[in-house]
N, C-alpha and C positions, 0 to 999 in steps of 0.2 A: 504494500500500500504506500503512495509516496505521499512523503512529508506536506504538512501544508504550507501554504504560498506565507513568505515573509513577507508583511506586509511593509508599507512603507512608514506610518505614522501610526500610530494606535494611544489611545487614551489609556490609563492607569485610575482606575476605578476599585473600589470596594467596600465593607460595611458601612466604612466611614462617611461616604456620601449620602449613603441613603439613609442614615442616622440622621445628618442634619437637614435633610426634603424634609424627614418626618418631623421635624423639630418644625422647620417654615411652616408647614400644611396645617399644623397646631396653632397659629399666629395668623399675623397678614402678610398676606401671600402678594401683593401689590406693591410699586416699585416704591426707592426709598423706604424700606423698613426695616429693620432691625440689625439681620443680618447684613443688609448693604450697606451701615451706618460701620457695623465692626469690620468688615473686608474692607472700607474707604478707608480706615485709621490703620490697618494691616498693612495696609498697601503703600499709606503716607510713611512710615517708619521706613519701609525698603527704598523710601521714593527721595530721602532728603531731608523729610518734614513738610515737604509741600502740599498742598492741599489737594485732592483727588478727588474725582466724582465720575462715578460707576456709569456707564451706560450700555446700550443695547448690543453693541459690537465696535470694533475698532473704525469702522468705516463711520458710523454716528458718531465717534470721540473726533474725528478728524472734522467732520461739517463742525462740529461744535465748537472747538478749538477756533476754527478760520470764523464763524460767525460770532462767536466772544469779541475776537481780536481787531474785528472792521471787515471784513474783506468780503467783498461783493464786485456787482457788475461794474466793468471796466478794468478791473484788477488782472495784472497775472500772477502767476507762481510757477518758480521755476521748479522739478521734480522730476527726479530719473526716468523713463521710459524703461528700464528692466526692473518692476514692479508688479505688486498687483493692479487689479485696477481699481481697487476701491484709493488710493492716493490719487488718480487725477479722477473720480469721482467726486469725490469730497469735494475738491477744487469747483468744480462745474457747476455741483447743487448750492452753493455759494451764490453763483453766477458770475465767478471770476474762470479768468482763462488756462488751464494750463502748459507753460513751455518746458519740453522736453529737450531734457540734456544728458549729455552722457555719462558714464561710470568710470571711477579709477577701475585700473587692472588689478590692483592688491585687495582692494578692500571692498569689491565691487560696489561703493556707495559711489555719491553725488562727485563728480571732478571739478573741485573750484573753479579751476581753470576758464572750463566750456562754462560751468555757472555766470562768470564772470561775463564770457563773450554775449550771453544772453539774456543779460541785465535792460532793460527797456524803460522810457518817462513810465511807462504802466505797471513796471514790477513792483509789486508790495512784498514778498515774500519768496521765501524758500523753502521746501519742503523736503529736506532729506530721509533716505528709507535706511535705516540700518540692518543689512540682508544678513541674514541668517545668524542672527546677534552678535554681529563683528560690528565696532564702532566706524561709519562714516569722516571723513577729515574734518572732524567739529572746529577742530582750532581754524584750518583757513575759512570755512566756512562763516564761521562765526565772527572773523575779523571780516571777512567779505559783508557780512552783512551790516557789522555796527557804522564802517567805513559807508554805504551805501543807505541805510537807515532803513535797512529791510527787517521784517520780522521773520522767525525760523519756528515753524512746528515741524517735530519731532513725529515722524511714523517708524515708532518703534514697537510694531506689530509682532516682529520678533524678540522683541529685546528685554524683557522681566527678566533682570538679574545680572545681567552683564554693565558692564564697566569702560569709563574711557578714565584711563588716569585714577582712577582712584570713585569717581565719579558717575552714577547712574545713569544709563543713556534714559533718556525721556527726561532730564532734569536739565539741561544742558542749554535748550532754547527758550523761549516765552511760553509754548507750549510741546508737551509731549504724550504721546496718543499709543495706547495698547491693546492687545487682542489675547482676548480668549475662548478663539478657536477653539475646535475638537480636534486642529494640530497643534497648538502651543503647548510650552511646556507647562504651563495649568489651566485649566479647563472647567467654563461649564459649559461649553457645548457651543452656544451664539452667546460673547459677551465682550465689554471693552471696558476702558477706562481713560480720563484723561485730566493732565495735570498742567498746576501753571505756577509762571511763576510771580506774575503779580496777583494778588489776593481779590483787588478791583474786578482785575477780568474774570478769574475765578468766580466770584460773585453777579457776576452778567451771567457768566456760563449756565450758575445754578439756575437761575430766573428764565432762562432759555430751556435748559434741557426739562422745567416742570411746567412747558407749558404757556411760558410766561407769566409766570403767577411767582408772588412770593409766598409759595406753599412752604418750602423748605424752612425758610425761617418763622413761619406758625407752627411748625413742626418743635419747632427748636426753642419756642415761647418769645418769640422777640417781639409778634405782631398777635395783636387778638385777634386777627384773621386774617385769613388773606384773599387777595385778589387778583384781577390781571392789569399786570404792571407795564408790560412788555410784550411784543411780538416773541412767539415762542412754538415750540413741537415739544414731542415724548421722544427722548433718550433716555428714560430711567429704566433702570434694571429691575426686575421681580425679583422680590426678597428670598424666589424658590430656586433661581439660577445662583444667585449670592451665597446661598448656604451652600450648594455642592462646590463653589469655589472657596468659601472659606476651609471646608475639609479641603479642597485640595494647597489652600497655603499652607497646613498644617504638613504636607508631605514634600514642599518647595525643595528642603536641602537633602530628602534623599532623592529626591529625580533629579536634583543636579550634579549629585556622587554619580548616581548611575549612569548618566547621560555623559559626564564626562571618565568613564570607566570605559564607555562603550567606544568612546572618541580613540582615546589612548589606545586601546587594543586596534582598531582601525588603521592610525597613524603607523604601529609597532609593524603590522602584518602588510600595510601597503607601502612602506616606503621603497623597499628597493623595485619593486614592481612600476610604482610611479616613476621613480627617475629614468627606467628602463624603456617607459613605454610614454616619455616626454610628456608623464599625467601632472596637474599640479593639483594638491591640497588645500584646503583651507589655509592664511596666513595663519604661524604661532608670533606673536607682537608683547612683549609683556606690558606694555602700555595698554592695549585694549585686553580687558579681563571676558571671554566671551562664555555664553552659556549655552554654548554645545546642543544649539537648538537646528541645527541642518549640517550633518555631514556630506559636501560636494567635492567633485574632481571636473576639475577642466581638463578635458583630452584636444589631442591636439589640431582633430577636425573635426564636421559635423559626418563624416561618414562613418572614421573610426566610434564619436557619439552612439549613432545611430544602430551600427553594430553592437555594441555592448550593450546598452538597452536590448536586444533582441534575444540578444544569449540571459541575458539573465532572467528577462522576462518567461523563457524558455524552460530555465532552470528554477521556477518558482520564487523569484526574488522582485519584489513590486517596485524597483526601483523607476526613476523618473526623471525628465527634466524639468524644467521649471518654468517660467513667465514667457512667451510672445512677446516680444517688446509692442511696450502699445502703441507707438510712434508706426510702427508697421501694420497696424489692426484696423479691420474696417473703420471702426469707428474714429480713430488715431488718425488716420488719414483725411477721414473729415472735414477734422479742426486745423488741417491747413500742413504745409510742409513743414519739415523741420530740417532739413540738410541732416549731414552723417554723423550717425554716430556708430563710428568703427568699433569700442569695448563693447557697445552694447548688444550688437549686431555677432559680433564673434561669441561672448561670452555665452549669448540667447543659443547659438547652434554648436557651443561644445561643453555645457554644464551637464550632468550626470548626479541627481540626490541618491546617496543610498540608504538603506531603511536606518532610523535615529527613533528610535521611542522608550520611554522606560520598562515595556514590558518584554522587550527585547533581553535575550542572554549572551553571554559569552560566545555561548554556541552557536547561536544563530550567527553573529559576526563571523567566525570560523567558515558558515555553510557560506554567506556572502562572497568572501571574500574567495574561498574555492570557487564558487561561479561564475565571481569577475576571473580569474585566472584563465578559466576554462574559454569564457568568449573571447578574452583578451590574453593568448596565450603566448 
């Protein structure tokens, strides 16, 4: 009987989650409660001390963040094209524009550089993606923008737990924006959050994401009631998604022992393979502290790519590539040309993820990495 398919991403679940559903379903189950009040202060402590507000997924932290901050019709934002696309979504439902720039070769984030070249009277902002929890060049970045008077939200979709310097990625700009996916490293399934750094916009944010009402602060006894203050929507999280994340902060630092146990053995078993077969690894940087949230290999074209996916898909290993650059996507094209962007373009036709989850074992790496062998021998 053959073994089953290694998947690519899998959630880590157990008692523990459905301990605290059943603890919400005993309560109110309605966004802002209880639970989301202790995960926002969970999360504020990993975050700086900055103040954090839960929402529906990462793609609503990002409209929220750009609509806290000003940014609307007329606006651009400059933001990688090797993303998902909820980054130049957020952008659009704003009613700002967004312009695609290319990626460093190391770090595959934002390239100040081409940032720079594509600074316009209409850019208000930046919007860097920290891909696979490796920090983006925050420092030029960030000098590029104080120098320019641009604001910078943080899509650190990947990024709960990793490090620039010493330093939190999502703390770094005015605002920074999280996901929890049913592939992040903690999970309640559809969920995000996003953080800032002045308190002001924070407080727009909240009045925004309830609606435009100051609910949150009648919540908090500041108002004997409240009302609508503001133009506003629903990004508040159910207090029933909140608990199965609050169990899963409770298990943060061992899926990040394990997550980087499984990296390590990876790294041990693919290095001479890589240098032989001109693959590259993920950068080791001791300045950026990363949390081993996507193990990838750049191979050296999109054919040899293409082949390896085959074999191992072959060999039961759900390995994958990654993003369409959206500058090339129907819809990408829509919004107008962008001239070349060569990293992004090569990187998009020879990146290769291979399976990274905490339910993952030893062994499984082992079966992996036999299979890579075997396609790529």
């Amino acid at each position: 009987m053959p073994a089953p398919p290694i998947q690519l991403s899998e959630a880590w679940f157990d008692a523990r989650e459905a301990d605290r559903i059943a603890q919400a379903l005993r309560g109110r189950v309605a966004g802002n409660g209880p639970f989301c009040l202790k995960v926002e202060e969970r999360l504020k402590r990993l975050l700086d001390d900055r103040r954090v507000l839960l929402t529906t997924s990462c793609t609503h932290a990002m409209e929220l963040a750009l609509l806290a901050l000003g940014f609307g019709p007329g606006d651009e934002v400059i933001c990688p094209s090797f993303t998902f696309v909820s980054t130049a979504n957020a952008v659009l439902r704003v009613g700002a524009r967004p312009v695609f720039a290319d990626i460093e070769d190391r770090t595959l984030g934002l390239d100040p550089a081409d940032v720079e070249r594509r600074i316009s009277p209409r850019t208000l902002g930046v919007l860097p993606v920290h891909y696979a929890g490796i920090a983006a060049d925050m420092a030029r970045l960030l000098d590029l923008a104080r120098s320019r008077r641009l604001k910078v939200v943080e899509d650190a979709a990947h990024g709960l737990g990793a490090r620039l310097g010493g330093r939190p990625l999502g703390t770094l700009g005015d605002a920074g924006c999280f996901s929890f996916h049913e592939t992040k490293n903690v999970t309640c399934g559809e969920g995000g959050a996003v953080t800032f750094a002045d308190a002001g916009v924070a407080e727009r944010a909240e009045v925004i994401r309830e609606k435009g009402t100051n609910r949150s602060a009648f919540l908090r006894g500041e108002v004997d009631k409240y009302t609508w203050v503001a133009e506003g929507s629903s990004y508040v999280l159910s207090d029933v998604l909140a608990a199965m994340l609050d169990a899963q902060l409770d298990k943060l630092e061992e899926i990040q022992v394990r997550r980087a146990r499984l990296v390590s053995r990876y790294r041990e078993e693919l290095a001479a393979w890589a240098h032989a077969h001109q693959a590259r690894l993920p950068p080791i940087d001791p300045e950026r502290q990363g949390n081993d949230h996507l193990f990838y290999m750049l191979l050296p074209d999109e054919e040899t790519r293409d082949r390896c996916l085959a074999g191992l898909r072959a060999r039961g290993v759900m390995a994958s590539f990654h993003y369409v650059p959206l500058h090339s996507s129907p819809y990408g094209r829509s919004l107008g040309p962008t001239g070349e962007l060569p990293v992004t373009d090569r990187v998009a036709r020879t990146l290769v993820r291979l399976p990274l989850h905490p339910r993952l074992s030893e062994g499984d790496v082992e079966r992996v990495v036999a299979a890579l062998k075997q396609a790529l021998p």
